[in-house]
C-alpha atoms as one frame of an Amber mdcrd trajectory, in Angstrom:
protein
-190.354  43.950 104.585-191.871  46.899 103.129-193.378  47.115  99.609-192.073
  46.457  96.468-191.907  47.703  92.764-191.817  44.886  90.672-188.470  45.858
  89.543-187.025  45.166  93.233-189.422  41.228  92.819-187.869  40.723  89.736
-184.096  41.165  91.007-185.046  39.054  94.072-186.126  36.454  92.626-183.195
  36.523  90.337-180.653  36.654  93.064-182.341  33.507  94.139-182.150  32.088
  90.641-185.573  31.719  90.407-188.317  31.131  87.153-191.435  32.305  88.455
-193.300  35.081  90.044-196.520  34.366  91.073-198.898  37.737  92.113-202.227
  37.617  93.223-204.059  40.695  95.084-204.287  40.012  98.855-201.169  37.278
  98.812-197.562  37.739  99.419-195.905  37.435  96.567-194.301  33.730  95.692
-191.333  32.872  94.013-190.479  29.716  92.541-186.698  28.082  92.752-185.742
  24.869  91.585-189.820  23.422  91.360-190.425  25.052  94.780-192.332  27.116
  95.668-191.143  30.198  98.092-193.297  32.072  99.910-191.637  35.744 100.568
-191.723  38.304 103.456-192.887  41.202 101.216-196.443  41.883 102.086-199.351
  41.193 100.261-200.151  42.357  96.937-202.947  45.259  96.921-205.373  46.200
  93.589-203.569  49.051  93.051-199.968  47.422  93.441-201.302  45.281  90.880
-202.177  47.553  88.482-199.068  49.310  88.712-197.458  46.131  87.985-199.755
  45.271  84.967-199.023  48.924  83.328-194.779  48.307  84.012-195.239  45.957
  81.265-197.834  47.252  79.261-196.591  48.832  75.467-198.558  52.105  74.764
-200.556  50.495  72.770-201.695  48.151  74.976-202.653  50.652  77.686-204.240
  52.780  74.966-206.581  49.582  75.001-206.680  49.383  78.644-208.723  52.746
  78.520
């Protein structure tokens, strides 16, 4: 599976009817559906995918703090 935004996680693990994302550079990403946890096929999490992620979310404020 190739790489993913976290827009294209987020979906997934909805289709699954999941609760949880769990991200951690240099793992797969996991999902967790009903209490278990899932281990996907995406490959593993880089620093840089990461940080993408992290800034997604961020308000401009809170990346004005980031710098």
């Amino acid at each position: 599976m190739s790489e993913a935004n976290l827009e294209a996680l987020l979906k997934d693990l909805i289709g699954r009817r999941g609760s949880d994302l769990h991200l951690q550079v240099g793992a797969r990403p996991i999902f967790r559906v009903n209490a278990d946890l899932i281990f996907t096929d995406y490959p593993a999490v880089n620093s840089e995918q990461m940080m993408a992620y992290i800034r997604s979310i961020l308000t401009h404020s809170d990346r004005k703090e980031e710098e």
